[in-house]
C-alpha positions as CSV (number, residue, x, y, z in Angstrom):
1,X,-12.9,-11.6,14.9
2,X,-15.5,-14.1,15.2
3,X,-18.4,-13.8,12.0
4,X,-20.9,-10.8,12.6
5,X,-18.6,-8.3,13.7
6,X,-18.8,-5.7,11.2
7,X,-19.7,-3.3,14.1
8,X,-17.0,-4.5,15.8
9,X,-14.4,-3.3,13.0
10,X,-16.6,-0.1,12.6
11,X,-15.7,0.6,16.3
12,X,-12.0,0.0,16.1
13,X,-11.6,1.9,12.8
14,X,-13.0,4.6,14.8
15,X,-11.0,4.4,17.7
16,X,-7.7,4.3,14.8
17,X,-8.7,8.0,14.1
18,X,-9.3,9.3,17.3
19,X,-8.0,12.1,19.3
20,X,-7.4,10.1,22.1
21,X,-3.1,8.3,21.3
22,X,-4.4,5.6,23.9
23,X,-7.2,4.8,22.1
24,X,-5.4,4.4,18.7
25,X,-2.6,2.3,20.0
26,X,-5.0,0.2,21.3
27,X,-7.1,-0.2,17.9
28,X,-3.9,-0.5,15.9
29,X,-2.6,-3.5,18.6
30,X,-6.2,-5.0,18.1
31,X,-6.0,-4.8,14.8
32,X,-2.6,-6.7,14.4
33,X,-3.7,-9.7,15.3
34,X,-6.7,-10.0,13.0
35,X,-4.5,-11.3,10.2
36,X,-6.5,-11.0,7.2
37,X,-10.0,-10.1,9.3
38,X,-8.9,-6.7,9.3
39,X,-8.8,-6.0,5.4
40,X,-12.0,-3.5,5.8
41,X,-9.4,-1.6,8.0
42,X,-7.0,-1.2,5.3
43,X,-7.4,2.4,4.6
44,X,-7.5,3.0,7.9
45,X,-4.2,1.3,9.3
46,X,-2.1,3.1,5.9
47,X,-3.3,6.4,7.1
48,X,-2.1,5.3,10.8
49,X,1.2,5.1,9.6
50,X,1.5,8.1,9.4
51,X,0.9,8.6,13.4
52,X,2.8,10.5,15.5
53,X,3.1,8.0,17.9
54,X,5.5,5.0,17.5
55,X,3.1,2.6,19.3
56,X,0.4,3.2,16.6
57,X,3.1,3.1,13.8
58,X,4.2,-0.1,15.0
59,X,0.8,-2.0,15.2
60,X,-0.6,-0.4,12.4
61,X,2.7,-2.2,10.1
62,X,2.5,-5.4,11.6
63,X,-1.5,-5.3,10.7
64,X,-0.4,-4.3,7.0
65,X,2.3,-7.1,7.3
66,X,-0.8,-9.9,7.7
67,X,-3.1,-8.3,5.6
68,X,-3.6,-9.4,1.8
69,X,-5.5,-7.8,-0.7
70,X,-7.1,-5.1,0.1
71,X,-11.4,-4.8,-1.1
72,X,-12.2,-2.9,-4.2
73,X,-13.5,-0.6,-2.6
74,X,-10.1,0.6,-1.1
75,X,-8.2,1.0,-4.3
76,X,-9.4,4.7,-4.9
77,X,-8.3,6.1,-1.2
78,X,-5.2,4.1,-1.4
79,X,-4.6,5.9,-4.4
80,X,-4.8,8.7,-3.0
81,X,-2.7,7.9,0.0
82,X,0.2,7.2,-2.5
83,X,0.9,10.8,-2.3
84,X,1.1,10.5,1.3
85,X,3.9,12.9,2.3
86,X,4.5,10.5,5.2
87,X,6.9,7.8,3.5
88,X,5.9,4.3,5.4
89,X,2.2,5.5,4.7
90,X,2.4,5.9,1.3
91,X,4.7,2.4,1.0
92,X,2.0,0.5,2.8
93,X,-0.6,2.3,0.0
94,X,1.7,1.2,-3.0
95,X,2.1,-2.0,-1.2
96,X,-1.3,-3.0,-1.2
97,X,-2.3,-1.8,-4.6
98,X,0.5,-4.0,-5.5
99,X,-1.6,-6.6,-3.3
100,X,-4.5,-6.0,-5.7
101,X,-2.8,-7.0,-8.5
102,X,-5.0,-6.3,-12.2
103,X,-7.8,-5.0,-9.8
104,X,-5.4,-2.1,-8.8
105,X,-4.9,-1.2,-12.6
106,X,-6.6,2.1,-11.9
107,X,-3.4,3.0,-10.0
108,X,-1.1,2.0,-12.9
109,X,-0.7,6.9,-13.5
110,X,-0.5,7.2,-10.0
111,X,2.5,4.5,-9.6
112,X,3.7,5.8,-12.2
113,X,4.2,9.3,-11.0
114,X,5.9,7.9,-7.8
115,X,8.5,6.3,-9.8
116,X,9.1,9.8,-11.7
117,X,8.9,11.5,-7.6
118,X,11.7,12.2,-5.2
119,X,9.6,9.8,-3.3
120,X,11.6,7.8,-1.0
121,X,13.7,5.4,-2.8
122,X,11.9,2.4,-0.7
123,X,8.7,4.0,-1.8
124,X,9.7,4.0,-5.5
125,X,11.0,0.6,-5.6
126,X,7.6,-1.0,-4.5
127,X,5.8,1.7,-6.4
128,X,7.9,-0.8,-9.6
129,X,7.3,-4.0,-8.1
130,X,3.1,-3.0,-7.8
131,X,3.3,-2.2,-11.6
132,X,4.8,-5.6,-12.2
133,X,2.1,-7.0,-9.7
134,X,-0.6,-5.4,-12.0
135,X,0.9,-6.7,-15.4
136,X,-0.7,-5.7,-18.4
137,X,-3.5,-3.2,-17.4
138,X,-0.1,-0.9,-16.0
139,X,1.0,-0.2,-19.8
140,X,0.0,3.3,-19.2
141,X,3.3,3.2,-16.5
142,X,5.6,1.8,-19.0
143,X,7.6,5.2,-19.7
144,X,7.9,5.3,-16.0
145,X,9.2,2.2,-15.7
146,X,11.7,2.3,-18.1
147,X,13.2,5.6,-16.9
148,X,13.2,3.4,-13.5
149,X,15.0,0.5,-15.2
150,X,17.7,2.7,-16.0
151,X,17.9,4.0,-12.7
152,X,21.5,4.1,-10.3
153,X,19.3,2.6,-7.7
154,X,19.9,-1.3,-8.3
155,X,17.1,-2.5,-6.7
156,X,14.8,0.5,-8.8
157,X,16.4,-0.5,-12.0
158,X,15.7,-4.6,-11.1
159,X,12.5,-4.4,-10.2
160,X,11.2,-1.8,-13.1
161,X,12.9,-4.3,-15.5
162,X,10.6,-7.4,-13.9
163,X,7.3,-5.0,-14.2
164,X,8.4,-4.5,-17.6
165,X,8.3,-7.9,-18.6
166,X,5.1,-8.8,-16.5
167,X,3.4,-5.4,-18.1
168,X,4.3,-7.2,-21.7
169,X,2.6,-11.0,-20.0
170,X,6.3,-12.3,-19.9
171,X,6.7,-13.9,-16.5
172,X,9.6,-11.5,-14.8
């Protein structure tokens, strides 16, 4: 999107939560090809992966997929849409609190609950590899992480054992 197109966004956010399945799979398509122009749309494309229609899904990943960090002022309803009981909703909400590195550490309870969850096991594994991504300001996870580390899950236990060194300032 070219510079001065705030109400540009505004408009396809919109259109991401309308009635109208046209509409949406049309803002989520936009959207994946904004690369990182879309980051105010961050909140907005996690809750559309939750959509009932594949179309919308579909966009709204590949948008996540180009997106970086999301703004500050994101982290507080991407915490919430950890809890998603949609599972690739609340993987791309981990995921880009993971994105946000320290500036996420207000997620560090919420991730940590996810790993304690009968979340999906995708869902817990990021949920590790975001605490690593946070480092330090995540110690409040640590008892979550080391129940992950010991986890059957290989891919858990591996990455809960690389957030716990990054949560101690070890490189993992």
């Amino acid at each position: 999107m070219s510079e001065g197109s705030d109400p540009e966004m505004a408009t396809l956010i919109e259109q991401l939560a309308s009635g109208d399945v046209e509409q949406r799979a049309a803002a989520a398509e936009r959207l994946s090809r904004e690369g990182e122009a879309a980051v105010p749309a961050a909140v907005a494309l996690v809750t559309a992966c939750g959509d009932t229609d594949d179309r919308v899904r579909e966009s709204a990943v590949a948008a996540l997929e180009d997106l970086g960090p999301p703004a500050n002022e994101a982290i507080g309803p991407l915490i919430k849409l950890v809890r998603s009981p949609d599972p690739l909703a609340a993987y791309w909400a981990v995921t880009l609190l993971g994105r946000a590195g320290q500036d996420a550490a207000s997620a560090a309870t919420v991730l940590a609950e996810c790993l304690d969850s009968p979340a999906d096991i995708s869902v817990r594994q990021r949920a590790a590899w975001a605490v690593g991504q946070i480092g330090p300001p995540a110690g409040s996870a640590r008892a979550a992480i080391e129940r992950a580390a010991a986890a059957d899950d290989s891919r858990l236990a591996r990455l809960a054992k690389e957030a716990l060194a990054a949560i101690d300032g070890q490189n993992a």
